[in-house]
C-alpha positions as CSV (number, residue, x, y, z in Angstrom):
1,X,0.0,0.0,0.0
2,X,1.3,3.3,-1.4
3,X,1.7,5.9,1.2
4,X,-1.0,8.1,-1.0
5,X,-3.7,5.3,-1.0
6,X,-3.3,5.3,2.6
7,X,-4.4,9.3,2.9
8,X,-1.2,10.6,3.7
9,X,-0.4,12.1,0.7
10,X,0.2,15.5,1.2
11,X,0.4,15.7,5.2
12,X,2.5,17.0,7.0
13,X,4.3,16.4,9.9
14,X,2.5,18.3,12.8
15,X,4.8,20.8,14.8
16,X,4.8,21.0,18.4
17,X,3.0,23.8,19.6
18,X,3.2,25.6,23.0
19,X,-0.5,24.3,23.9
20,X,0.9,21.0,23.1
21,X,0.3,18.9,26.8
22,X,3.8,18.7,28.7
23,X,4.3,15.9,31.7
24,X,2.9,17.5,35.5
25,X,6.7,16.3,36.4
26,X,8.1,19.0,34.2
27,X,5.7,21.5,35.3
28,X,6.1,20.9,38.9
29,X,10.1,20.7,38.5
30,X,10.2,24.1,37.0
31,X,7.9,25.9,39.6
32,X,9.8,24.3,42.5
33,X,13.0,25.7,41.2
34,X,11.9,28.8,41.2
35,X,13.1,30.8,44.2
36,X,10.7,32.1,46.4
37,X,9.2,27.9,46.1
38,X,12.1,26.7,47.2
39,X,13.0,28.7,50.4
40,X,9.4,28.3,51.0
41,X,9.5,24.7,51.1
42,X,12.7,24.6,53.1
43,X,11.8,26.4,55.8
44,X,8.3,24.4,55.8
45,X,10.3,21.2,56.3
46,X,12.7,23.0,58.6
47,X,10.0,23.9,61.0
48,X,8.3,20.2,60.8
49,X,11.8,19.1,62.2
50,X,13.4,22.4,64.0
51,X,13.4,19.7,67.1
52,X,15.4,17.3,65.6
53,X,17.9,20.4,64.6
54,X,17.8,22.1,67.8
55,X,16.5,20.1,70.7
56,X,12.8,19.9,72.2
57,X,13.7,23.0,74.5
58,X,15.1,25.2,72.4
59,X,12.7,24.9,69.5
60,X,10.0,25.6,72.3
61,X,11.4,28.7,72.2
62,X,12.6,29.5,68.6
63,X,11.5,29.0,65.3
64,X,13.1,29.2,61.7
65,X,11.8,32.1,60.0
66,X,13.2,33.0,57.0
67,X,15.8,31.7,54.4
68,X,17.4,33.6,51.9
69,X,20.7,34.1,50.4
70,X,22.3,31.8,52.2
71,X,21.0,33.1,55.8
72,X,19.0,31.4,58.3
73,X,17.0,33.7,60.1
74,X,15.4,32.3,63.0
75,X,13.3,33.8,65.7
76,X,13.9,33.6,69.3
77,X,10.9,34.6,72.1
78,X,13.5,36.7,74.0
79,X,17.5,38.0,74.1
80,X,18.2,35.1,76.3
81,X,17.1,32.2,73.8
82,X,18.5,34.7,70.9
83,X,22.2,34.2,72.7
84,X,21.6,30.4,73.2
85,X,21.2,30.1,69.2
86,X,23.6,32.7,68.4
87,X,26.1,30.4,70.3
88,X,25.2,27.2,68.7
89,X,25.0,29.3,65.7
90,X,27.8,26.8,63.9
91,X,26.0,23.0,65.3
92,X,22.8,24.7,64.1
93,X,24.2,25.3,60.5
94,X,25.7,22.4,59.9
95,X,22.5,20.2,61.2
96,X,19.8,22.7,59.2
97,X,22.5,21.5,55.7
98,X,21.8,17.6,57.0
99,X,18.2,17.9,56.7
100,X,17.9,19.8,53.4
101,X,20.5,17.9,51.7
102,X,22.2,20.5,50.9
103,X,25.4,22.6,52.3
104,X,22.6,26.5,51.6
105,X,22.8,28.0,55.2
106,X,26.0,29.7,55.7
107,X,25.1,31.9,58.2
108,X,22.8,31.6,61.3
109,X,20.8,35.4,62.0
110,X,18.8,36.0,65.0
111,X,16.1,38.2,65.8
112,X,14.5,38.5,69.4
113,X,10.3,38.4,68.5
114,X,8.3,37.3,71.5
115,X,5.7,34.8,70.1
């Protein structure tokens, strides 16, 4: 059977076009590597496990706020909890990297924010 008998004669190949469906995978990879995403979801998974970084006592009394440019900023309920972290500042770096998987917190900021 002849390729015009069969009723492709004169068709074309179709190009892809940008409505074309693309796999939720690709999609979902390309908005989590977006910036504000991906600090977003590290500190959500930092504060499910701030114990595990920072003891049950301390993370009664301090929470990670904020990541960006490679600075942790974390909140502590008063000056005295704010020196505590400021002091482990280095143990608490180095376990925040273990749990993301990733060496991204090179500095540990403080701020005093009674909550």
């Amino acid at each position: 059977m002849s390729p015009s008998s069969a009723g492709f004669r004169g068709k074309k190949a179709r190009a892809p076009s940008t409505s074309d469906p693309e796999a939720i995978a690709a999609i979902l990879d390309g908005l989590l590597d977006k910036r504000p995403w991906r600090m977003g979801m590290a500190i959500g998974r930092l504060g499910h496990r701030w114990s595990e970084v920072v003891g049950e006592r301390l993370a009664e009394e301090t929470s990670p706020i904020g990541l960006e440019g490679g600075v942790l900023v974390v909140r502590a309920s008063s000056a005295s909890w704010a020196a505590q972290i400021r002091f482990l500042s280095a143990e608490v770096r180095t376990r925040v990297n273990r749990q993301l998987g990733e060496e991204g917190v090179v500095q540990v900021k403080v701020v005093v924010a009674p909550g």
